[in-house]
NUDO-462389 format. One line per field, with one value per residue: residue in one letter; residue number from 0; x, y, z of N, C-alpha, C in turn. Coordinates in steps of 0.001 Angstrom, whole numbers. Example, Ala and Ser with C-alpha at 12.3 -4.5 7.8 and 13.67 -1.06 7.14 Angstrom:
BEGIN
res: A,S $
n: 0,1 $
n.c1: 13190,12850 $
n.c2: -5690,-2250 $
n.c3: 7800,7080 $
ca.c1: 12300,13670 $
ca.c2: -4500,-1060 $
ca.c3: 7800,7140 $
c.c1: 13200,12900 $
c.c2: -3300,30 $
c.c3: 7800,7870 $
This chain:
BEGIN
res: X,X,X,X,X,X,X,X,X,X,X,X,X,X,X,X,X,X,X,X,X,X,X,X,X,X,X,X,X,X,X,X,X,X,X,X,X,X,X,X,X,X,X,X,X,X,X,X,X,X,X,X,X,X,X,X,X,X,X,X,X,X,X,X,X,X,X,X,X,X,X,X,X,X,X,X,X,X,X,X,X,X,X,X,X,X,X,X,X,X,X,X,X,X,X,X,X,X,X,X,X,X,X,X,X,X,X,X,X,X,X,X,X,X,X,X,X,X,X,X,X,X,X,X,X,X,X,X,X,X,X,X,X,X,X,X,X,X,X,X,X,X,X,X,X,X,X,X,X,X,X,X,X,X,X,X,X,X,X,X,X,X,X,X,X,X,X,X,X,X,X,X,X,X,X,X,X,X,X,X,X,X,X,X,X,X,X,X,X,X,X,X,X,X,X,X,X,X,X,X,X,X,X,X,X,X,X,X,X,X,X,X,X,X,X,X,X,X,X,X,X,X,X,X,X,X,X,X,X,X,X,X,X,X,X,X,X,X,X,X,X,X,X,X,X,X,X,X,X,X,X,X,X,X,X,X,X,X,X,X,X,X,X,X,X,X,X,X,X,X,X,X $
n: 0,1,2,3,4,5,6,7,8,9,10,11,12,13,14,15,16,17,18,19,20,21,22,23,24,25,26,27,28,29,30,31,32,33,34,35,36,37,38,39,40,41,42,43,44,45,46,47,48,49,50,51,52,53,54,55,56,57,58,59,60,61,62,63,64,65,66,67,68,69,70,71,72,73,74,75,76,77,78,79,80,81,82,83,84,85,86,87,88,89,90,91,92,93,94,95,96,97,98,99,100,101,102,103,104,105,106,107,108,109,110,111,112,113,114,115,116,117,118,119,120,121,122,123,124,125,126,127,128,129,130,131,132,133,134,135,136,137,138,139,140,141,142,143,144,145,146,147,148,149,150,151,152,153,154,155,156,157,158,159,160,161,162,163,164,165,166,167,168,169,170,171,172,173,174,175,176,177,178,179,180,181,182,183,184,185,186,187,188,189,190,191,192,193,194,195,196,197,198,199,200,201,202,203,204,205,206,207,208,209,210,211,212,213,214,215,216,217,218,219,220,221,222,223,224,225,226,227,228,229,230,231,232,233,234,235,236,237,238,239,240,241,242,243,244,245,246,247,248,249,250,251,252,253,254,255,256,257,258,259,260,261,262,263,264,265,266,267,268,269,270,271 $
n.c1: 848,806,2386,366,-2179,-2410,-2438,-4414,-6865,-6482,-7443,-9780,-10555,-10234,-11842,-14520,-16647,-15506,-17558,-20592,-23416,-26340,-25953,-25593,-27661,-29856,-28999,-29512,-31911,-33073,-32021,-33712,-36259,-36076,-36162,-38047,-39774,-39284,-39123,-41679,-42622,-41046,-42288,-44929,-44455,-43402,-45682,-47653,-46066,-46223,-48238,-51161,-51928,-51005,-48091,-48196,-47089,-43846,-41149,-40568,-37755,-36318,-37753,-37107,-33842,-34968,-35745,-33603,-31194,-32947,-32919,-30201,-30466,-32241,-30647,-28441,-29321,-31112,-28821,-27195,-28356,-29380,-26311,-25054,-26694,-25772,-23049,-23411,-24647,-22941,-20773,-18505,-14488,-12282,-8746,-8295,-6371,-6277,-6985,-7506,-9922,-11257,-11431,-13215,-15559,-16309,-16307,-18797,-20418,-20494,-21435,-24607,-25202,-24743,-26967,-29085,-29847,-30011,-31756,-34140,-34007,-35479,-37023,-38688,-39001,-41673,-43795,-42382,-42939,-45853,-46071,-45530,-47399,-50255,-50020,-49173,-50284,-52448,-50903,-49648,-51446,-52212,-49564,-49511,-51864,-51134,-49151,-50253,-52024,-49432,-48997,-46550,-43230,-43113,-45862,-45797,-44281,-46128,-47609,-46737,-46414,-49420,-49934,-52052,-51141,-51993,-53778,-54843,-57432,-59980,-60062,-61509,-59371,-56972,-55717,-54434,-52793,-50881,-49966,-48140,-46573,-45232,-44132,-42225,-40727,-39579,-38496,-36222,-34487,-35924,-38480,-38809,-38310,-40049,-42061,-43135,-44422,-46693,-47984,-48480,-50194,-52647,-53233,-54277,-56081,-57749,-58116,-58608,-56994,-54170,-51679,-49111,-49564,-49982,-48062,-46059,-47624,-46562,-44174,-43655,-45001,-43791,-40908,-41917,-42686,-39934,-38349,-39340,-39476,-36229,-36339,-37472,-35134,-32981,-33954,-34031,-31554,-30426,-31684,-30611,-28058,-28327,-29403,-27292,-25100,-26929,-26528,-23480,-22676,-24894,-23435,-20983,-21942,-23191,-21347,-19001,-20719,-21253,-18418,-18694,-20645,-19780,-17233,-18695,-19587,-17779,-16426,-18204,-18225,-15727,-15817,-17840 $
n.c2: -1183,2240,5331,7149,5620,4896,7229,8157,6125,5957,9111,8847,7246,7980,10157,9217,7947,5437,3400,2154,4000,3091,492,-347,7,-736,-3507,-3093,-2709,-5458,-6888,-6052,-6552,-9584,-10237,-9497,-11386,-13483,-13404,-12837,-15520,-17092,-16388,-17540,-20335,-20841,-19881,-22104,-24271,-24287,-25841,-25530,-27790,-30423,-32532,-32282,-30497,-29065,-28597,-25474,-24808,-26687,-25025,-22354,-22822,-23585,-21299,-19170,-20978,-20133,-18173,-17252,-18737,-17196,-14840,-15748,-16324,-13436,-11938,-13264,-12854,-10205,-9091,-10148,-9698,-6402,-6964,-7395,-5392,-3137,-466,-859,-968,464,-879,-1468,-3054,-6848,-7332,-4835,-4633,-6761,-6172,-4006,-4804,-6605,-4727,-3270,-5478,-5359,-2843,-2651,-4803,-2980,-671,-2158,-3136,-768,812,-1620,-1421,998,1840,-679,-1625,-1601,-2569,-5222,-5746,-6017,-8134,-10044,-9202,-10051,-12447,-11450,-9649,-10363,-11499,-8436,-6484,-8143,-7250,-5035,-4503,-4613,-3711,-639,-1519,-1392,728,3791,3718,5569,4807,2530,3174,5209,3298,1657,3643,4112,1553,-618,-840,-3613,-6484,-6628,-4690,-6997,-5821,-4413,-2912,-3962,-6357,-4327,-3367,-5241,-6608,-4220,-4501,-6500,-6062,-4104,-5617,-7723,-5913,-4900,-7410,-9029,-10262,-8284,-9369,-8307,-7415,-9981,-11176,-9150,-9698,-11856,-11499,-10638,-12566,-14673,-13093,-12667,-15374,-17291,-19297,-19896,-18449,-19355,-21353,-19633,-17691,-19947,-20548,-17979,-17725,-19986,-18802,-16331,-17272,-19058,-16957,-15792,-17438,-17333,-14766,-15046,-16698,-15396,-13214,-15194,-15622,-14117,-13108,-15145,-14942,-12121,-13055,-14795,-13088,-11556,-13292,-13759,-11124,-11388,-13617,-12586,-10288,-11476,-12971,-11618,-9702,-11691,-12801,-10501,-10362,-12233,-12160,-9448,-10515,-12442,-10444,-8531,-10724,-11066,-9181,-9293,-11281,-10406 $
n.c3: 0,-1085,191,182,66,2113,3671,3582,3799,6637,7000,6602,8522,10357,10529,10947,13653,16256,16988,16277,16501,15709,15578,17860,19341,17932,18863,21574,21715,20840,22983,24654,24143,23686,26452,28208,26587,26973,29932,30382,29274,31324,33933,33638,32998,35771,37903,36539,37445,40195,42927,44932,46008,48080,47965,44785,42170,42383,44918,46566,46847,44691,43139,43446,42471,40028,38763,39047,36893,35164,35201,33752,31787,29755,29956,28578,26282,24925,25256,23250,21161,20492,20623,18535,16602,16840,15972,14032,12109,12452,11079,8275,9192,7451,6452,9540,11937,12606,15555,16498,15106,16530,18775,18575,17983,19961,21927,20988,21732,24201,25137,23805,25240,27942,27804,27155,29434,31226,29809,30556,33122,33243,31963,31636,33984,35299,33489,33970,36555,36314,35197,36666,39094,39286,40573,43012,43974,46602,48054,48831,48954,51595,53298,53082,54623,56909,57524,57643,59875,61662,61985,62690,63858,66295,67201,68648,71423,72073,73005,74535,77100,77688,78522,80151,84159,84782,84180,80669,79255,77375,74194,70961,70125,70391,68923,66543,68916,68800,66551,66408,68486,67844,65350,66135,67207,65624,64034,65563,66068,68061,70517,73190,76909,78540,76394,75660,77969,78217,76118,76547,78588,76615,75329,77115,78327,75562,74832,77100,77930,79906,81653,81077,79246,77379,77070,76213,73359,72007,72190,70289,68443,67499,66895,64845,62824,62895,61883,58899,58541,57986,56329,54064,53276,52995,50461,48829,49267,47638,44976,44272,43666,41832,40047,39564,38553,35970,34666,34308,32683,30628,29609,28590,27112,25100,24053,22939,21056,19424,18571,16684,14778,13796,12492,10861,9049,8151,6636,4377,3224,2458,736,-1488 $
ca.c1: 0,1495,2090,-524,-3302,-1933,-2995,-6399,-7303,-6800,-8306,-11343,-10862,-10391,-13337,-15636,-16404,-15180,-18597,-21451,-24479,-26891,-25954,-25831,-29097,-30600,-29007,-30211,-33784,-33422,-31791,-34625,-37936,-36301,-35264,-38801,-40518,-38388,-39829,-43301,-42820,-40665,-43416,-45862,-43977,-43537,-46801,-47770,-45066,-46936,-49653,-51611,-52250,-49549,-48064,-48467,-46078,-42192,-40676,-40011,-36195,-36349,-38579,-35582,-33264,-34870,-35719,-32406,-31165,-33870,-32848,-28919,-30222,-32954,-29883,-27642,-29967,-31664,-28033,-26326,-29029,-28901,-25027,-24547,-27401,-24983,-22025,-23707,-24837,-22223,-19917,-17112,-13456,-11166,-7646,-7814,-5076,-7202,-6868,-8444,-11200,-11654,-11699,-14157,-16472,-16693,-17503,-20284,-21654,-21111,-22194,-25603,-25789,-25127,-27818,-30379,-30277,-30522,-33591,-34826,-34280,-35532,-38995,-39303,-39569,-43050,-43882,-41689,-43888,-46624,-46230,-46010,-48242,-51197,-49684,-48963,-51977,-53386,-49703,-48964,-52601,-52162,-48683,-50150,-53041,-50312,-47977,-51328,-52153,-48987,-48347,-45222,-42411,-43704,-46742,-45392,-43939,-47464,-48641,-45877,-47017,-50699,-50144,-51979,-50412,-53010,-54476,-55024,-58922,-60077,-61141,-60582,-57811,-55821,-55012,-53152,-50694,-50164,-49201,-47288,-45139,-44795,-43383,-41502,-39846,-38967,-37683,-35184,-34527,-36603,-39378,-38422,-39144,-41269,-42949,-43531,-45463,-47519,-48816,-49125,-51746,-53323,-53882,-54881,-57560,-58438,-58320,-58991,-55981,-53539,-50734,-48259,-50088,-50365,-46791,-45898,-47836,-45982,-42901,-43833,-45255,-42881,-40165,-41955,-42047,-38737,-38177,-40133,-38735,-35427,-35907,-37286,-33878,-31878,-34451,-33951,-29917,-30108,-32145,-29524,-27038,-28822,-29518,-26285,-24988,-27184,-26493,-22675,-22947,-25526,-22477,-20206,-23160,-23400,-19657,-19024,-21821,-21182,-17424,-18703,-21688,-19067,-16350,-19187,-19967,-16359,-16254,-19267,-18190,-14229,-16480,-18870 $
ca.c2: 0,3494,5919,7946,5526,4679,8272,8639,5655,6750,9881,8259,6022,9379,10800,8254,7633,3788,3351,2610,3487,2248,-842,-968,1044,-1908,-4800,-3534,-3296,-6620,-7787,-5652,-7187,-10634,-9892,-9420,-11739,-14281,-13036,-13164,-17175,-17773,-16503,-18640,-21732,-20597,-20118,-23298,-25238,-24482,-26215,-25744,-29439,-31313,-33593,-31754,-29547,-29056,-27925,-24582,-24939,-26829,-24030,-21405,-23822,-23890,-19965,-19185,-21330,-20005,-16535,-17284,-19091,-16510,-13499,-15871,-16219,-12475,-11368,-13445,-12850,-8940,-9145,-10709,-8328,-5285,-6696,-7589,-4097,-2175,-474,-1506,-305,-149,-393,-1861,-4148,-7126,-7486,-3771,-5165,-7820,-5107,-3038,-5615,-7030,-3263,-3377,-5932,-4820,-1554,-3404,-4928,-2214,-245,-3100,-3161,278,788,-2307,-753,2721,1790,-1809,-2604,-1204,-3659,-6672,-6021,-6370,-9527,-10911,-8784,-10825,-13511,-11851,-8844,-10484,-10958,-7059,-6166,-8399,-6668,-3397,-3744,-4955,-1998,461,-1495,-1642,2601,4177,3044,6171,3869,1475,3969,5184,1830,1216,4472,3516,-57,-646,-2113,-5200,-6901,-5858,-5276,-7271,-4930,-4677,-2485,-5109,-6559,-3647,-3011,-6685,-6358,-2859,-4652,-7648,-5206,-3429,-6633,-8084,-4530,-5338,-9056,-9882,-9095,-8488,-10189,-7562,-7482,-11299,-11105,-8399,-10192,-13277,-11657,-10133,-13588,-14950,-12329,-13286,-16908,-17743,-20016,-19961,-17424,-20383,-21729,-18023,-17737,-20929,-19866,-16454,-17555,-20331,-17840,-15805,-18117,-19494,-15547,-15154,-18472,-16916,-13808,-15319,-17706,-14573,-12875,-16061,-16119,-12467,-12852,-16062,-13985,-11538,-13563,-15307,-12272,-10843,-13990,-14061,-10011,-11490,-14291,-11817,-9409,-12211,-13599,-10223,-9631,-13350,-12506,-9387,-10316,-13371,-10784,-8882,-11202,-12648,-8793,-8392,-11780,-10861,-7702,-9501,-12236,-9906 $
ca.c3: 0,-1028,1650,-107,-114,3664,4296,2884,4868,8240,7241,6425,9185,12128,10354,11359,14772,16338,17973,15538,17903,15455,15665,19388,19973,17596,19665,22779,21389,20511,23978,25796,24052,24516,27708,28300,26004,27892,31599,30384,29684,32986,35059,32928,33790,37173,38023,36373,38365,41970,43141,46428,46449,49012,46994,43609,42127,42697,46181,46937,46508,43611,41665,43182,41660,38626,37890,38482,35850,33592,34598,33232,29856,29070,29896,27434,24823,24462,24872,22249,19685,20270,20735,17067,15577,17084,15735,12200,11950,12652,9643,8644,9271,6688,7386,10698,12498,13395,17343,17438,15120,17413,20572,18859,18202,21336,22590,20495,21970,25645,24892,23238,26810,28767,27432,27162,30854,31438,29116,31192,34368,33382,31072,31600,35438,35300,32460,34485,37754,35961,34919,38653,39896,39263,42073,44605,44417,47430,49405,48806,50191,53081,53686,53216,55535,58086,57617,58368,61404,62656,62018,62489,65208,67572,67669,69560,72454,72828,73287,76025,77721,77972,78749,82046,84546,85283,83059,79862,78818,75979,73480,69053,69564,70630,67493,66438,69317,68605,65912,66868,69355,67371,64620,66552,68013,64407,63857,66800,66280,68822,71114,74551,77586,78792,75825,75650,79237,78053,74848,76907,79497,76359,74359,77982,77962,74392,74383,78002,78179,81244,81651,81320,77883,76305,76790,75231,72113,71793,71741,68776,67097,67623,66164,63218,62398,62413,61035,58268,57680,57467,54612,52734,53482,52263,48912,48757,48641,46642,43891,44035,43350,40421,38896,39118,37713,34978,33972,34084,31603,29303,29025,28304,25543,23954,23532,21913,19973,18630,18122,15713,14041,13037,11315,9870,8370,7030,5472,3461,2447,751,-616,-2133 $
c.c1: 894,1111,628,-2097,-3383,-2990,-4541,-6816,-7223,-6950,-9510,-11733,-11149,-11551,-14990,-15170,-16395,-16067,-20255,-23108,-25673,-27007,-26113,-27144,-29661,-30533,-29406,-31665,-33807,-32965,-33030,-35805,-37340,-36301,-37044,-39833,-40170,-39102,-40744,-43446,-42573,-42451,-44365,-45540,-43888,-44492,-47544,-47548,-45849,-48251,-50119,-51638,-51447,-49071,-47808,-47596,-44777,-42000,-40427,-38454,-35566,-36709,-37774,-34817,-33167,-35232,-34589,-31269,-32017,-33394,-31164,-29147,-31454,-31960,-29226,-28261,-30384,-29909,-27249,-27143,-28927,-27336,-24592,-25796,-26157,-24081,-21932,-24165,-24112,-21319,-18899,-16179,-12360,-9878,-7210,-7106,-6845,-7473,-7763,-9673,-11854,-12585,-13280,-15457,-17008,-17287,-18655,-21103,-21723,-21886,-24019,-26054,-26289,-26658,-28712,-30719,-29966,-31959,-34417,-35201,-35071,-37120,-39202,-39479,-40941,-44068,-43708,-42765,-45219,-47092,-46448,-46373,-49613,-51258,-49712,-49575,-52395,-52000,-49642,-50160,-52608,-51050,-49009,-50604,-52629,-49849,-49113,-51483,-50663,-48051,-46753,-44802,-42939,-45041,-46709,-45162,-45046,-48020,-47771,-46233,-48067,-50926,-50532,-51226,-51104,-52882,-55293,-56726,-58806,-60643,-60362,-59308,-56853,-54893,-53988,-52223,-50618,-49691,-48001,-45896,-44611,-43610,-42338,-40013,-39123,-38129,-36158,-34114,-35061,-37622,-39041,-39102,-40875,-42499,-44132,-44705,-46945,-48550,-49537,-50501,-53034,-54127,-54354,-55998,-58458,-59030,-59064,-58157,-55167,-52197,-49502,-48230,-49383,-48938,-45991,-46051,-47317,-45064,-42496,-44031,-44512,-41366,-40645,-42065,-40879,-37891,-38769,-39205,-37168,-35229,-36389,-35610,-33054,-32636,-33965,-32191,-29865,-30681,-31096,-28561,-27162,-29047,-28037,-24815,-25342,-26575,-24488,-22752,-23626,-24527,-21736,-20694,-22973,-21882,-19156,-19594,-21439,-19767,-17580,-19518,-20701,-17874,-16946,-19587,-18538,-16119,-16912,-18680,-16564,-15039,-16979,-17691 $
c.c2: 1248,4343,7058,7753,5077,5756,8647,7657,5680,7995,9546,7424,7686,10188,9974,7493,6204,3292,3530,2715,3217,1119,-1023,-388,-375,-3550,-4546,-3356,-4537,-7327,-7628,-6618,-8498,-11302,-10336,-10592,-13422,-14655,-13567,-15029,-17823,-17620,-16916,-19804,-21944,-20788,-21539,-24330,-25538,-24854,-26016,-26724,-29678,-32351,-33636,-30852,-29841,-27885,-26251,-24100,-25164,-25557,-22391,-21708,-23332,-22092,-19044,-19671,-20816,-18265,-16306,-18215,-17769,-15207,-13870,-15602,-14810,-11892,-11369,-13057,-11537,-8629,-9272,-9595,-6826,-5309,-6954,-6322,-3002,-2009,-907,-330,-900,418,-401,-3459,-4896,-7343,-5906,-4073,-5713,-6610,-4513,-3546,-6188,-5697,-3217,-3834,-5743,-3754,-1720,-3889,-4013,-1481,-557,-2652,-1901,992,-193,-1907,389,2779,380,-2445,-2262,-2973,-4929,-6606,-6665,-7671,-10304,-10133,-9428,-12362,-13267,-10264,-9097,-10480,-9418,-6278,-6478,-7247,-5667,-2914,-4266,-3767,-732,-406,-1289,298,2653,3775,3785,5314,3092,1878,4143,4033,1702,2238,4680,2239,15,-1478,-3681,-5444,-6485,-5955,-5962,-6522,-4810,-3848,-3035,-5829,-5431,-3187,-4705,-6531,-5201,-3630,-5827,-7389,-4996,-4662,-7844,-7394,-4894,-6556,-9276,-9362,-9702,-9111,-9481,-7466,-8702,-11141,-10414,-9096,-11613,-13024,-11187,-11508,-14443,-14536,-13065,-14428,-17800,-19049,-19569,-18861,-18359,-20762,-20560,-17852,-18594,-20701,-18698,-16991,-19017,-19672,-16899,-16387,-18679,-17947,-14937,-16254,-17937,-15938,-14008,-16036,-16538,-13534,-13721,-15873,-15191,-12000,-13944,-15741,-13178,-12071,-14330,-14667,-11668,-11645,-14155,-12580,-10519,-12012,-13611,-11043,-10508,-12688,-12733,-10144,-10597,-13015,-11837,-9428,-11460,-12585,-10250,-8980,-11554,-11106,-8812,-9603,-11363,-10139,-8262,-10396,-11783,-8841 $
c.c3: 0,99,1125,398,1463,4691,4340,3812,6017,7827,7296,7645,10568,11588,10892,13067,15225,16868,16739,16587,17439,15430,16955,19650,19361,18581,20953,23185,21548,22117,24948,25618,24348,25596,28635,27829,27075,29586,31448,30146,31072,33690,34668,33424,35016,37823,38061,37227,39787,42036,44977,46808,47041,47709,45456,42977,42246,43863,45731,46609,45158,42800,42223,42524,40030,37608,38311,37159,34985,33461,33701,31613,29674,29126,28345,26138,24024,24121,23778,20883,19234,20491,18998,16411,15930,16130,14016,11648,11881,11194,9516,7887,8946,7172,8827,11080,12844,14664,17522,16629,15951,18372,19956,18979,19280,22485,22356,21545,23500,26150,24799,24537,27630,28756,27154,28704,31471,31303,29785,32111,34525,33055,31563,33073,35598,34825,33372,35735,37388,35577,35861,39565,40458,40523,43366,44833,45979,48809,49864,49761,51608,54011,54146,54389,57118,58775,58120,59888,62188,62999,61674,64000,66555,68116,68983,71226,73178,73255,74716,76993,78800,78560,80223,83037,85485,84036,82051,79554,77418,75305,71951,69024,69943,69876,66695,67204,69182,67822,65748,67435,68459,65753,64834,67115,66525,63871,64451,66373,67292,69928,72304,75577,77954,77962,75456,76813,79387,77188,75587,77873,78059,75197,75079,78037,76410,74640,75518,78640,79406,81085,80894,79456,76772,76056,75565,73343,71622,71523,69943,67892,66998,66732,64791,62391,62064,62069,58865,57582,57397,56306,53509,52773,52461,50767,48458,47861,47432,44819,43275,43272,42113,39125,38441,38256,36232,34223,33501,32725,30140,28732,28105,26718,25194,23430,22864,20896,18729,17882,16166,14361,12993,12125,10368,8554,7523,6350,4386,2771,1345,43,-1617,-3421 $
């Protein structure tokens, strides 16, 4: 190559920017809707999977298990398909060494990621709730109409304030400092003794059971409560960790992708 025609091509080449963002704007359309199209089956199968019946269905563990795995092939798949659209789209650059072909290609397609899951995060969690909203409608209400009875933390104070010191009357507002202190004592890790003694004369009153009994029952229920809210904790992190797994692997898919997209693009173009 003369130094002439040397020159003209890296002008042509510093005139044009190394970043085609049509092509990546297109692949992370394409990673978003399947990203999405993807979700809307999981939680189809999901759904499906659980049965109220005993006996019926797949465990609890298992069907964590298994939409984890579904959330690391549905990242691979939307990513590699919009990864290789990025890197089949993009123009091509003449006069480049190939190792920074390589590089740029593989930007593409992280770029193509990144920006899928931005646009996901930004327009599409609306959309994604929606989809498993329809399940757990009646959890979020219950929650809700928890979180009103059980107020705000000053709640609780007043309740300790007022608390007589006999025996408590039975009367409906009982149910919410129960739940108040019982709040307040999950809040904590744990509900104090004092508080235990209190609840126990007040489910004595209720129930008509023995001081001794009432106790007993408090502190079961008490424990399968925070038996409870710990396994959503562990699901909580183990989610985490599934997702942030799967967003790994999607980068990884898109970049592969987009690197292959785009050899295949410059083959075409000496064949042609």
């Amino acid at each position: 190559m003369s130094q002439t025609t040397l020159r003209e091509s890296l002008s042509a080449e510093t005139s044009l920017t190394g970043v085609s963002w049509g092509a990546v704007a297109a692949g992370a359309v394409v990673i978003a809707a399947l990203s999405l199209m993807l979700l809307a089956f999981g939680a189809g199968m999901g759904f499906s999977a659980v049965s109220p019946w005993s006996g019926s269905g797949i465990s609890a563990t298992t069907l964590s298990v298994a939409a984890g795995i579904y959330l690391l092939v549905a990242a691979c798949l939307s990513s590699t398909v919009g990864g290789y659209i990025a890197g089949r789209l993009r123009r091509r650059w003449a006069g480049l060494h190939t190792n920074e072909t390589y590089f740029r290609d593989t930007a593409h397609g992280f770029l193509a990621w990144a920006f899928a899951t931005v646009v996901t995060a930004a327009f599409l969690a609306g959309a994604s709730a929606n989809l498993a909203g329809g399940a757990t409608a009646g959890l979020t209400r219950a929650a809700g109409g928890a979180a009103r009875e059980a107020g705000s933390p000053l709640d609780y104070y007043a309740d300790a304030l007022l608390r007589p010191t006999g025996a408590p009357a039975s009367t409906g507002d009982n149910r919410a400092e129960v739940i108040r202190i019982l709040w307040n004592g999950m809040r904590q890790g744990d509900v104090s003794q004092g508080d235990r003694s209190y609840l126990a004369q007040i489910v004595a009153a209720h129930t008509g059971m023995s001081q001794g009994d009432a106790e007993k029952r408090i502190g079961e229920v008490i424990d399968e409560a925070k038996g409870a809210l710990d396994a959503a904790r562990k699901a909580a992190a183990r989610f985490s960790l599934w997702l942030a797994a799967s967003m790994l692997l999607g980068a990884f898919a898109a970049s592969l992708a987009a690197t292959e997209g785009g050899q295949l693009r410059d083959r075409a173009d000496v064949e042609a």
